[in-house]
C-alpha positions in Angstrom: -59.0 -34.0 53.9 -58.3 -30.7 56.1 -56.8 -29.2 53.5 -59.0 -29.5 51.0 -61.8 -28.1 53.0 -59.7 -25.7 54.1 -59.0 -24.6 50.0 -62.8 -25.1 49.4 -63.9 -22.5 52.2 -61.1 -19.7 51.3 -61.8 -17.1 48.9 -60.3 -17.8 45.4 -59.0 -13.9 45.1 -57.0 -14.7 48.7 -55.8 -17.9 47.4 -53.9 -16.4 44.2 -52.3 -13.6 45.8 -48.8 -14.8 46.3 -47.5 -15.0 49.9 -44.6 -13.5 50.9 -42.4 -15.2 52.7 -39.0 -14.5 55.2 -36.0 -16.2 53.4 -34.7 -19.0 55.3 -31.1 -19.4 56.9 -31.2 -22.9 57.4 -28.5 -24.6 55.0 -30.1 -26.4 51.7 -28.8 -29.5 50.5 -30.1 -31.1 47.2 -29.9 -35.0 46.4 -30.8 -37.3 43.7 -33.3 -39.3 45.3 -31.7 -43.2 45.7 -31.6 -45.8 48.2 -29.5 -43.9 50.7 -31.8 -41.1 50.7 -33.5 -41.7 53.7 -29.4 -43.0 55.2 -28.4 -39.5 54.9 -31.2 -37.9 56.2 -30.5 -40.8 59.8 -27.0 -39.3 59.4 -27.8 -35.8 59.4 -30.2 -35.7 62.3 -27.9 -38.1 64.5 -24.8 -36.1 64.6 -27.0 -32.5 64.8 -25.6 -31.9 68.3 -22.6 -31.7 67.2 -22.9 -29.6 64.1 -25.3 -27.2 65.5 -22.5 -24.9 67.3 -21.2 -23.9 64.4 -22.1 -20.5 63.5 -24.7 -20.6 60.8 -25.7 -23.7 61.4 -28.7 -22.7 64.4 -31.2 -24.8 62.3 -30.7 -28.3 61.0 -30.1 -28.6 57.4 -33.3 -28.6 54.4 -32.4 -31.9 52.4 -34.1 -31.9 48.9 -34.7 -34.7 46.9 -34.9 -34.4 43.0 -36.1 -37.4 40.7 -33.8 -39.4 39.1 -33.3 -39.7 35.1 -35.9 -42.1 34.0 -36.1 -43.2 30.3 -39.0 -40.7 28.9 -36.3 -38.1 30.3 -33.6 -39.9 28.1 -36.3 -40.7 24.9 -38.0 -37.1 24.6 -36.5 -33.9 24.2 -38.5 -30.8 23.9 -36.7 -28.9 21.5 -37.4 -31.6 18.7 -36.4 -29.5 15.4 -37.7 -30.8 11.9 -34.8 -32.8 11.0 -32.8 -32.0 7.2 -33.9 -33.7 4.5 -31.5 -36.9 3.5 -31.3 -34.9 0.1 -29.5 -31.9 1.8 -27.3 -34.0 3.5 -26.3 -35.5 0.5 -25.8 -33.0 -1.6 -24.7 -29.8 0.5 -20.9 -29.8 1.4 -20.1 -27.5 4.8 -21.1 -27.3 8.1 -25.0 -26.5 9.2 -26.6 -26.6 12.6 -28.3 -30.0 14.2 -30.7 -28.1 15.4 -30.5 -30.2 18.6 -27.6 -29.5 20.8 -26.7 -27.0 23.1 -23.5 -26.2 20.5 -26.0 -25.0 18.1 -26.3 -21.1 19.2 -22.4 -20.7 18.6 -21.9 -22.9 15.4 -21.5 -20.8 12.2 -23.3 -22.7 9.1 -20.4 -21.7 6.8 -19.3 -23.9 3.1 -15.4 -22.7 3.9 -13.0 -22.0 6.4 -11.4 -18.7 6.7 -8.2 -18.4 9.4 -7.2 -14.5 9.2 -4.0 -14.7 11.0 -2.0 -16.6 8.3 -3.9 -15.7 5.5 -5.2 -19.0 4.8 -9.0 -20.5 3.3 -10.3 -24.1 3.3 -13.5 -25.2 1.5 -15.3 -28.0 3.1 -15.5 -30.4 1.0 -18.5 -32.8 3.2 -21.6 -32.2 4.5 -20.5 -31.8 9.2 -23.0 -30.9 11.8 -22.6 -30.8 15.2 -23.2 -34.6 16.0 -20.4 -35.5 13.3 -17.6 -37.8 14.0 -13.7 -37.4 14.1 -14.1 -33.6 13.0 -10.9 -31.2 13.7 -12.9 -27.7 15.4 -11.9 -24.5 15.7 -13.2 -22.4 18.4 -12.5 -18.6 17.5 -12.3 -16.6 20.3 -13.0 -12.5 20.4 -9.8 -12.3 21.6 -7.2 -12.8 18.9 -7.0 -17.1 19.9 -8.4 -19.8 18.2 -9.3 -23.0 19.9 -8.4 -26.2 17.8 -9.7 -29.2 19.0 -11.3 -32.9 17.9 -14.7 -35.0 18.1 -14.6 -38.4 18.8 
């Protein structure tokens, strides 16, 4: 309830100008917030005697906590893309982009593949994106090597 008075009674120009503060030296931790949480945190402060002679360690440790995964995390993404039409799957051969994976930004939407080293050209004879199964990959590098590798 303090605070809130205390916001209510302040100037709204004071309260959006952002405050500087002196960066910390204490030693930041981060967790997954679980059961043994709070364990840790027991753990940390009971052997702090002991620690605190070490050089850099003057102030006992910051322990965050972050959430853990729940199921809208695991249900919803935010980069939802229109999906391709069944017909384009079924009658495009090659390989196009999901348009939901992190892989997207450095897959090539390409009908054929072209290895320069030995000369050699393969058409792609299915429709592949990036969430296909048992696929053979190449990963071309700027460098003159090529990364071959497998989905499962």
């Amino acid at each position: 309830f303090a605070a809130w008075s205390r916001a209510e009674n302040t100037p709204r120009a004071s309260l959006l100008v952002p405050k500087i503060r002196a960066p910390s030296s204490r030693i930041t931790t981060g967790f997954v917030f679980s059961e043994l949480s709070l364990s840790i945190q027991k753990i940390s402060n009971r052997f702090w005697p002991i620690i605190q002679h070490i050089p850099g360690c003057e102030q006992p440790p910051l322990l965050g906590l972050r959430r853990t995964r729940n199921l809208s995390d695991m249900l919803v993404h935010t980069d939802i893309a229109p999906p391709r039409s069944l017909q384009q799957s079924i009658t495009a051969s090659g390989h196009f982009k999901c348009q939901h994976c992190k892989a997207c930004k450095f897959t090539l939407e390409t009908d054929k593949v072209i290895i320069p080293h030995i000369n050699c050209t393969w058409k792609l004879s299915q429709f592949t994106n990036c969430n296909s199964k048992f696929i053979i990959y190449a990963a071309i590098c700027s460098c003159p090597l090529i990364y071959v590798g497998s989905t499962s």
